[in-house]
C-alpha positions in Angstrom: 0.0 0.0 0.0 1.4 3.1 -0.9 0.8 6.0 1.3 3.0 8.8 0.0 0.8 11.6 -1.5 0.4 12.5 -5.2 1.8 15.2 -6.7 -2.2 16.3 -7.1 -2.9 15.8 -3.6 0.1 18.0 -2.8 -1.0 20.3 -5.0 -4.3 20.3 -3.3 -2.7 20.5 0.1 -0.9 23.8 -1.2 -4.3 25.3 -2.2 -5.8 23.9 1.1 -3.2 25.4 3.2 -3.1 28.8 1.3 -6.8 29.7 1.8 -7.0 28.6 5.2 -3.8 30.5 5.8 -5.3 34.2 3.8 -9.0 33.7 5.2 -9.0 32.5 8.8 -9.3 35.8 11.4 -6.5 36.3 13.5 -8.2 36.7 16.5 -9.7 33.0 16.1 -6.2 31.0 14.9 -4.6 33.1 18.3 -7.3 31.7 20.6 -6.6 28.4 19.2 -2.6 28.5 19.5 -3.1 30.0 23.1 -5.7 27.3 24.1 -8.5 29.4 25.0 -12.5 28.6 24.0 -13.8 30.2 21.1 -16.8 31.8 21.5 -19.9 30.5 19.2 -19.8 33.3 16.8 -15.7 32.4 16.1 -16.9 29.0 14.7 -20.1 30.2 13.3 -18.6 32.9 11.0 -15.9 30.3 9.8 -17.9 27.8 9.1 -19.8 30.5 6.7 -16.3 31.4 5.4 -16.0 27.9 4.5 -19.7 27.3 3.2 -18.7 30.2 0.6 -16.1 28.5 -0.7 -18.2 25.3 -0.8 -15.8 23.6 1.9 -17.9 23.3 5.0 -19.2 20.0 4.3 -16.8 18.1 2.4 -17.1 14.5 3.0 -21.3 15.0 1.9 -23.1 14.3 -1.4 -22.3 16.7 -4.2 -25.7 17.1 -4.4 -26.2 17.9 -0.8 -23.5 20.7 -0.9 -20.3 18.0 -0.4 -16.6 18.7 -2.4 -16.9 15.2 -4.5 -13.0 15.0 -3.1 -11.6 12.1 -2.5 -10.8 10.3 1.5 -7.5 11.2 0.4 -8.4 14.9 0.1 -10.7 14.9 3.0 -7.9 13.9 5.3 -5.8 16.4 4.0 -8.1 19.0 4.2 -9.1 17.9 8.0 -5.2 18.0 9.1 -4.4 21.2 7.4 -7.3 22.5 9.6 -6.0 21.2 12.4 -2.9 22.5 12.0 -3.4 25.5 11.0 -4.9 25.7 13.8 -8.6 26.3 12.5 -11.9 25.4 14.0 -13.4 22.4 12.3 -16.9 22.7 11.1 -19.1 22.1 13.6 -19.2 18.8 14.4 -22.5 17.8 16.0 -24.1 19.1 12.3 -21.7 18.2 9.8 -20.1 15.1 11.4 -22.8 13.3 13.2 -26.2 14.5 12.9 -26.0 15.5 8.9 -24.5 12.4 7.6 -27.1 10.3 9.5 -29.9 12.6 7.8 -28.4 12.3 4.6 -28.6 7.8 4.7 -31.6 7.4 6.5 -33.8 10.6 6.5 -36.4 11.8 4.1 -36.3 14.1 1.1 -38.3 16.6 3.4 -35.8 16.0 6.7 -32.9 16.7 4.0 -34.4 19.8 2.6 -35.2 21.0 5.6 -31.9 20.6 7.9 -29.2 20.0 5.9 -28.6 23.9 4.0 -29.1 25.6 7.8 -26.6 22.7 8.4 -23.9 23.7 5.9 -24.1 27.8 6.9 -24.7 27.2 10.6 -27.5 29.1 10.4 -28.8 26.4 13.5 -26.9 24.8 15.7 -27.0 21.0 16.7 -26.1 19.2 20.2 -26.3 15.5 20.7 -28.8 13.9 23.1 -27.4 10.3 23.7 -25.7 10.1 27.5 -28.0 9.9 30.6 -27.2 9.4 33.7 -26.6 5.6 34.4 -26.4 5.6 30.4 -22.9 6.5 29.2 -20.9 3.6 28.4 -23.7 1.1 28.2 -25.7 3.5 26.2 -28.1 0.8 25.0 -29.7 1.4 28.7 -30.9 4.7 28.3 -34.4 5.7 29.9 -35.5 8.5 28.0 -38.5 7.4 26.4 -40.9 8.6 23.3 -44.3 7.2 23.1 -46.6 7.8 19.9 -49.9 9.9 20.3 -51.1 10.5 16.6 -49.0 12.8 14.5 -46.4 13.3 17.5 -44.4 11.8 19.8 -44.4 12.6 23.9 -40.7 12.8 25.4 -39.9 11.9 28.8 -36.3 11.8 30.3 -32.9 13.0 31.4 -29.4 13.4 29.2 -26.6 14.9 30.1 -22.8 16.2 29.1 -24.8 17.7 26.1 -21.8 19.3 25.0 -22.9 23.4 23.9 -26.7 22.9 24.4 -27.2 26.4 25.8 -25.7 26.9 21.9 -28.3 24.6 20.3 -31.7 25.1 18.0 -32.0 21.3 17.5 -31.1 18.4 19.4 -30.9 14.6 17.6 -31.9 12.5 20.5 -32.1 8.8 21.0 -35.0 7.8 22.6 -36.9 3.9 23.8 -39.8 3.6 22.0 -40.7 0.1 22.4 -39.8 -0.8 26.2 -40.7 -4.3 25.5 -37.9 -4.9 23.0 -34.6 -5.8 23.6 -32.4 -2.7 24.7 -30.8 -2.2 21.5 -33.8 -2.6 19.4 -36.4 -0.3 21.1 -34.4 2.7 20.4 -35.6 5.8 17.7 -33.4 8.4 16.7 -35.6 11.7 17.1 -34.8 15.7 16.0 -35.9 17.5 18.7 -36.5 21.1 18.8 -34.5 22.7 22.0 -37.1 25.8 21.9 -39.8 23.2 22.6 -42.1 23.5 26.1 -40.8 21.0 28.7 -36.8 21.4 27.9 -34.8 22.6 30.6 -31.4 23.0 30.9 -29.0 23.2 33.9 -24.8 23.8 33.0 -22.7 21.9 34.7 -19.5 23.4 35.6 -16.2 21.5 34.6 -13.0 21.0 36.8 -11.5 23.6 34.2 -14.2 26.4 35.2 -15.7 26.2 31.4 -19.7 25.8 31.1 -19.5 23.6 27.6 -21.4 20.5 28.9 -25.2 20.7 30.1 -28.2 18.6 31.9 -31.3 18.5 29.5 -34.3 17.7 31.2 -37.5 16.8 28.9 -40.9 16.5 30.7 -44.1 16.1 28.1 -42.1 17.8 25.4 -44.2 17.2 22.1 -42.2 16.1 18.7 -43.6 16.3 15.3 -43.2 12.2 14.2 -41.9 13.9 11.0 -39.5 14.3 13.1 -38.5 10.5 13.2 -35.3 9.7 11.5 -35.7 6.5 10.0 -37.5 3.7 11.1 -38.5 3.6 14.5 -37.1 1.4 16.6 -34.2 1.6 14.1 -32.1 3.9 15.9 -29.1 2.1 17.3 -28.2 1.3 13.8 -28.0 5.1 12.9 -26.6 5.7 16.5 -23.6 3.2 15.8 -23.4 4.4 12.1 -23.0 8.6 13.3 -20.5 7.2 16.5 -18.0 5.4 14.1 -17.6 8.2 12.0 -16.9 10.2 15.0 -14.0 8.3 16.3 -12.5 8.6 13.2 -12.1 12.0 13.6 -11.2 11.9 17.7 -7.7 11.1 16.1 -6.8 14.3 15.9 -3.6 13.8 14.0 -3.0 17.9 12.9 -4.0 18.8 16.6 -1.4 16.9 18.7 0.9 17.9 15.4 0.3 21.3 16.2 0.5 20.8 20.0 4.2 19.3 19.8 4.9 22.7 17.7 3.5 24.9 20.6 5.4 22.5 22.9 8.6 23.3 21.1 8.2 26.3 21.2 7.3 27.1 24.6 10.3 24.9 26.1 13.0 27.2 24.2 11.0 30.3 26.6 11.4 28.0 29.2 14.2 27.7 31.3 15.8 24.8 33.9 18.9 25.0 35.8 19.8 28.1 33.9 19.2 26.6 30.0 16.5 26.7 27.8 14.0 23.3 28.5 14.4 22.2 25.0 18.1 21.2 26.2 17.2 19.2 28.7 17.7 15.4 27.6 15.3 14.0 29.6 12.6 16.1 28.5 13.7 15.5 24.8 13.5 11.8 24.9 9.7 12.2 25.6 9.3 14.8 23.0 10.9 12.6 20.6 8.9 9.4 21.8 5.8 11.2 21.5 6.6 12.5 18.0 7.2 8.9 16.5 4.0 7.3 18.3 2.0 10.2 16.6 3.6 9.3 13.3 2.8 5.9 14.0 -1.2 7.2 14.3 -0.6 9.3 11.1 0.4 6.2 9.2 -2.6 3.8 10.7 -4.8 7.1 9.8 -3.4 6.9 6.3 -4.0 3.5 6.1 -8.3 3.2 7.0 -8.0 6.2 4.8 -6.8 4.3 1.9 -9.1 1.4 2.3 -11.7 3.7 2.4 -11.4 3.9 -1.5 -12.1 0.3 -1.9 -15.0 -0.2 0.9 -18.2 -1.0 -0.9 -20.8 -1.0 2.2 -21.2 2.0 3.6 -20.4 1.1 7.1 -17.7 3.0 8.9 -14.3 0.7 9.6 -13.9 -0.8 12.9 -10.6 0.3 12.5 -11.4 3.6 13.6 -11.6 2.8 17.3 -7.8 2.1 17.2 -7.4 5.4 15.9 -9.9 6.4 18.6 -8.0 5.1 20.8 -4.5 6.1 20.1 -5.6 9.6 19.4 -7.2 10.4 22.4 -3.8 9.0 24.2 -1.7 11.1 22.3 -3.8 14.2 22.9 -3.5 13.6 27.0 0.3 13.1 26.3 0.1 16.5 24.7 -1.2 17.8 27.7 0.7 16.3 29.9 4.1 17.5 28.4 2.5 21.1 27.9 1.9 21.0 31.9 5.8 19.7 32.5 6.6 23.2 30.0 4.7 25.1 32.2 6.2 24.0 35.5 4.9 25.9 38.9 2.9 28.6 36.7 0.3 26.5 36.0 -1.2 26.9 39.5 -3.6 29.3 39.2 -2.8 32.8 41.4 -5.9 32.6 43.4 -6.3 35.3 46.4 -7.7 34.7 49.5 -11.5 34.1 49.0 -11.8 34.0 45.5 -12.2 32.0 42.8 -9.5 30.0 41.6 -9.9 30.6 37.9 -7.9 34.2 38.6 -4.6 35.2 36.2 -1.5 32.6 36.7 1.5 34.6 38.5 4.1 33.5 35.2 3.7 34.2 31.4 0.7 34.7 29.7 0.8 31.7 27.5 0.3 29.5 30.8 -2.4 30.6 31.6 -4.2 27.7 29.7 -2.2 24.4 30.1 -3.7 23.6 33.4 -7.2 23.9 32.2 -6.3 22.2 29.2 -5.1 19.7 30.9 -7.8 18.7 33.2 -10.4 18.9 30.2 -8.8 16.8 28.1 -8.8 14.1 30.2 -12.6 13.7 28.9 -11.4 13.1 25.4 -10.8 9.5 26.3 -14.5 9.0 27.4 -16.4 10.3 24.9 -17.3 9.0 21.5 -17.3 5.7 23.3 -14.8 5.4 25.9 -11.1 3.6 25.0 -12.4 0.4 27.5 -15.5 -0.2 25.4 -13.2 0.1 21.7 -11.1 -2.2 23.2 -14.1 -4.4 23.0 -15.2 -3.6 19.7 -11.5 -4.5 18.2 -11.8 -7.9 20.0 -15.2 -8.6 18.3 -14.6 -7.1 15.2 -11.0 -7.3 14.2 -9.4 -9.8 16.5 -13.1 -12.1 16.2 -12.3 -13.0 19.9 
């Protein structure tokens, strides 16, 4: 298998790179280099920077707004976003929720979500979790009962990452409580301005707000509303989730990381010479750079078989790259914090909160929080115990 680029696909990672590099605001790629959240309106206007050029929704049909390019070119496209760094479209629309529209919804769901989709013009969040419900997610409670043209909603989720964000949620939901877990599930598009929805942040170890309680009591849904076939939803659930781990990888993120990491550690001094020097600390530099080339040749690799796959079911390969990734982002994290050193305690007077100004650079002001939220990255998507799992049954055929 040969996985060296063509000169075409170089040529497209020049073009790629160059309009990325002439169109993305400052502000945005700074927030990004620094670590800091972007507010919604950073990713919303990029995305519509993107829809402009008719790159917001790549891996889609042509006919539904998609590039026609190639895995190849996808992959590129993703890691010279990553890199750059860029945001990447947003993910709950374009990655999960849109896709799953596009196989299994009907020519009204299309026409309806899919264009506010591509332009951001509504934005999605992902109702799966509950409490009790994460890992096991064929357990979940949340239940949808028919009454004519609608459906009732009762339940809990939660982590729903940017709901105070969202105009729609897509929601999996038991319809049939009779039926074996995995087969009484629907895969519904709520409506977040609906009566009964409540929401309640939860606050994160890193101070940040992204992640959300949803509480639906009586809350009405159109049965237009039904994706699919109901009682069909774990098949669209596990259909959107593979697709998603693919991406986890993160391969231009933790490339862009070990840059910043570089960087930083020539600033950063101990026992009176730059960190960089240090051998000790290069030896895990260097480890962690050939485990991520390692990832960037598996990545290369699903990607290539991609070209050949017939079905359209997503590669069970990708929870090894779901896996690995999310390892290699932590490490990230990890090394960024060693960088850092005593400055990434927070300066945190007497009787206030500890999120305050660190007493060192500015630039450390967000390894710590980075650090502690990315310890989440190896949960969701299907945490790395329950890929393990899938690899066994589905590769290894243990």
């Amino acid at each position: 298998m040969d996985l060296r680029f063509t000169r075409e696909e170089l040529q497209f990672r020049d073009e790629a790179r160059d309009f990325i590099g002439r169109n993305l605001p400052a502000s945005t790629r700074k927030k990004l280099v620094d670590g800091r959240p972007l507010d919604k309106e950073d990713t919303v206007s990029w995305q519509r920077i993107l829809n402009a050029k008719g790159w917001a929704v790549a891996p889609w049909p042509v006919a539904w707004g998609g590039t026609g390019w190639s895995p190849v070119e996808q992959y590129i496209f993703q890691d010279e976003l990553q890199q750059a760094p860029a945001p990447l479209p947003h993910g709950m629309g374009v990655t999960m929720v849109g896709p799953v529209i596009i196989a299994f919804g009907s020519d009204a769901q299309k026409r309806r979500f899919l264009p506010p989709i591509a332009n951001l013009d509504e934005w999605w969040c992902q109702g799966f979790s509950e409490p009790g419900s994460g890992s096991d997610l064929a357990s979940l409670r949340s239940s949808a009962k028919r009454a004519g043209d609608r459906y009732i909603v009762n339940g809990q989720k939660i982590w729903t990452s940017f709901a105070q964000f969202a105009d729609w949620m897509f929601c999996l939901v038991r319809t049939d409580p009779e039926a074996k877990k995995q087969e009484g599930i629907s895969f519904l598009l709520i409506d977040m301005r609906s009566r009964g929805i409540t929401l309640r942040p939860i606050v994160t170890i890193d101070g940040g707000r992204d992640v959300n309680e949803v509480f639906l009591d009586d809350v009405e849904v159109p049965a237009e509303n039904l994706v699919g076939e109901e009682n069909k939803g774990w098949d669209y659930a596990k259909y959107l989730l593979g697709r998603e781990r693919t991406g986890i990888a993160r391969v231009g993120t933790s490339k862009e990381r070990l840059r910043r990491i570089r960087e930083l550690a020539s600033l950063t001094r101990c026992e009176g010479r730059p960190l960089i020097e240090d051998e000790r600390f290069r030896e895990k530099l260097a480890a962690l750079e050939v485990e991520l080339k390692a990832l960037e040749m598996t990545q290369l690799r699903v990607v290539a078989a991609e070209r050949s796959r017939r079905d359209n079911k997503p590669d069970p390969a990708s929870s090894i790259l779901k896996i690995k990734g999310s390892e290699i982002q932590q490490a990230t994290s990890e090394l960024l914090l060693e960088v850092v050193g005593p400055y990434a305690l927070p300066y945190e007077p007497e009787g206030e909160g500890w999120n305050e100004p660190p007493a060192g650079p500015e630039w450390a002001a967000s390894i710590a929080p980075t650090y502690f939220n990315w310890r989440k990255i190896s949960i969701y998507g299907g945490t790395n115990e329950i890929q393990k799992n899938i690899i066994a049954k589905a590769i290894l055929g243990l």
